[in-house]
Residue, then its C-alpha position, 0 to 999 in steps of 0.5 A: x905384815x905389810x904388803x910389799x913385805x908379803x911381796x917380797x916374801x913370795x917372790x922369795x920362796x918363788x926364786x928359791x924353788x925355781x931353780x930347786x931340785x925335783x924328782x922325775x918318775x918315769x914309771x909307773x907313769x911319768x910324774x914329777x915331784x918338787x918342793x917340799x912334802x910332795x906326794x903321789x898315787x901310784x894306783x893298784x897292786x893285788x896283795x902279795x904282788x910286787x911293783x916298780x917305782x922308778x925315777x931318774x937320775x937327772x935333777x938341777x940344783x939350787x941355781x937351775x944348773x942340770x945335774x944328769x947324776x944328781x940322783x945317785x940313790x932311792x930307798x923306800x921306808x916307813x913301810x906298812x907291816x909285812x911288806x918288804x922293798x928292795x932298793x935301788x943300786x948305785x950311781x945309774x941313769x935309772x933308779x928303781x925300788x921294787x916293793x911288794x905288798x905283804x901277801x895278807x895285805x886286806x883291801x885299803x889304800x896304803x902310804x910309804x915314803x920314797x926318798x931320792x939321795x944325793x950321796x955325799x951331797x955332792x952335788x949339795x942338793x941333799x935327799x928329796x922325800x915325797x909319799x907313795x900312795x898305793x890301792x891294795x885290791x885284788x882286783x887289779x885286772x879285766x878278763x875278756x875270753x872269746x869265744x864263749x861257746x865253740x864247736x869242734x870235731x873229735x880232737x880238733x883244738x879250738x882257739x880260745x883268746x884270753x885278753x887280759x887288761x892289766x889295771x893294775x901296777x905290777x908287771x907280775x906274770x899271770x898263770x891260765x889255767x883250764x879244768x873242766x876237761x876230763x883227762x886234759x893234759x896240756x899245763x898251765x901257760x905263764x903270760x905277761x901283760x905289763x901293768x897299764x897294758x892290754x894283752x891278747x893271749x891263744x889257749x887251745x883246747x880239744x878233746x878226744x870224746x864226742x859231748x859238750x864240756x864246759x872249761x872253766x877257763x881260770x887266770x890268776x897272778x903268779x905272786x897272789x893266788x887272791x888276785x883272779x878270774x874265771x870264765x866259762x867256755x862251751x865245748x861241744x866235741x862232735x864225731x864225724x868222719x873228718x874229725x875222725x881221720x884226725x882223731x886217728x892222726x893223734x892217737x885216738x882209736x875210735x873204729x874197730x881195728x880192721x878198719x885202721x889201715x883204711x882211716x889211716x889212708x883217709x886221714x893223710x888224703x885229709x890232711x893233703x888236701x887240707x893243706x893244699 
């Protein structure tokens, strides 16, 4: 072919896509999608957890002209086995496709098609398909606790930080759990640490009996009992006569009951002048 055919033919297909229309992702990260056969790697998702793949509604068409509604639909297809995607709702500023890996998903980098619709050609700009890629692995989060070894009176709470770092692409809630404490009665906290985010949570933990424990602080994801971490924190629980006065406060009787009325008076003195 000769060279200014092959010219002519490049300034061809550079007109053609400049005015063509594309697809704005707007999460999990901002992205943008054009031409033909594109694709994207979306990041890491624990199996069983669900994520989000969401665009906008705005494109242009074929001469450039913007269209805020040329996207009025996204679906998900060709979907490994076992997951399940819900689609999009109709003729909105956003469109979102929720798709939730199967829970037994093994490890491994995973492919699905998205595919953004005119409806109706309206708007005579078709449907736009592009690949998703996505990481299935369960380990999708970073888990930092502090302190790692903490000193306390008789049922005085000591504040434990649990910082998880989300990796990961779902914005599936995380559940903190303790054991390791004998007769611990506070239940499990639901947090949220959004996907690509970093979150600071307080668990306060105490105990009613002088020794040294050791908690094993447990987080795992709601949607995927595979996706966890655990770390250990040394509670030494020491007896003495502040921590005593308010052990009394809440319930725990350690002195012979003559001495009551007394410990009693001393406890609201402490918490008087504790507090003042």
């Amino acid at each position: 072919m000769r060279p200014y055919l092959l010219f002519v033919l490049a300034m061809f297909v550079l007109l053609g896509t400049a005015g063509a229309s594309y697809v704005s992702i707007l999460e999990p990260y901002n992205a943008t999608i054009s031409g033909i056969n594109g694709s994207i790697y979306l990041g890491k998702v624990g199996p069983g957890q669900t994520f989000t793949v969401t665009i906008s509604s705005a494109t242009t068409n074929s001469s450039g002209a913007m269209l805020n509604y040329g996207w009025n639909e996204f679906n998900a297809s060709n979907l490994p086995q076992g997951w399940i995607a819900k689609n999009s709702g109709l003729y909105r500023q956003t469109l979102s496709v929720a798709v939730t890996p199967a829970s037994n998903a093994r490890n491994g980098t995973y492919s699905f098609e998205l595919t953004a619709v005119n409806i109706g050609n309206y708007s005579k700009i078709g449907s736009t398909s592009f690949t998703a890629y996505v990481n299935v692995t369960p380990d999708v989060f970073h888990l930092q606790v502090s302190p790692k070894s903490a000193t306390s009176g008789v049922g005085s709470p000591t504040n434990i930080y649990i910082t998880i770092n989300n990796t990961g692409v779902s914005d599936s809630p995380f559940v903190v759990n303790v054991t390791g404490l004998p007769a611990w009665s506070v239940p499990p906290q639901t947090v949220i640490a959004l996907h690509h985010t970093t979150g600071t949570f307080i668990y306060p933990i105490y105990q009613y009996t002088p020794g040294v424990y050791k908690a094993d602080m447990h987080v795992s994801s709601l949607e995927s009992p595979l996706v966890y971490k655990s770390e250990n924190v040394t509670l030494t629980v020491r007896a003495g006569l502040l921590s005593d006065y308010n052990a009394i406060g809440m319930g725990s009787v350690t002195f012979p009951i003559i001495y009551e009325p007394a410990y009693a008076v001393m406890y609201l003195i402490n918490l008087l002048f504790g507090h003042a």
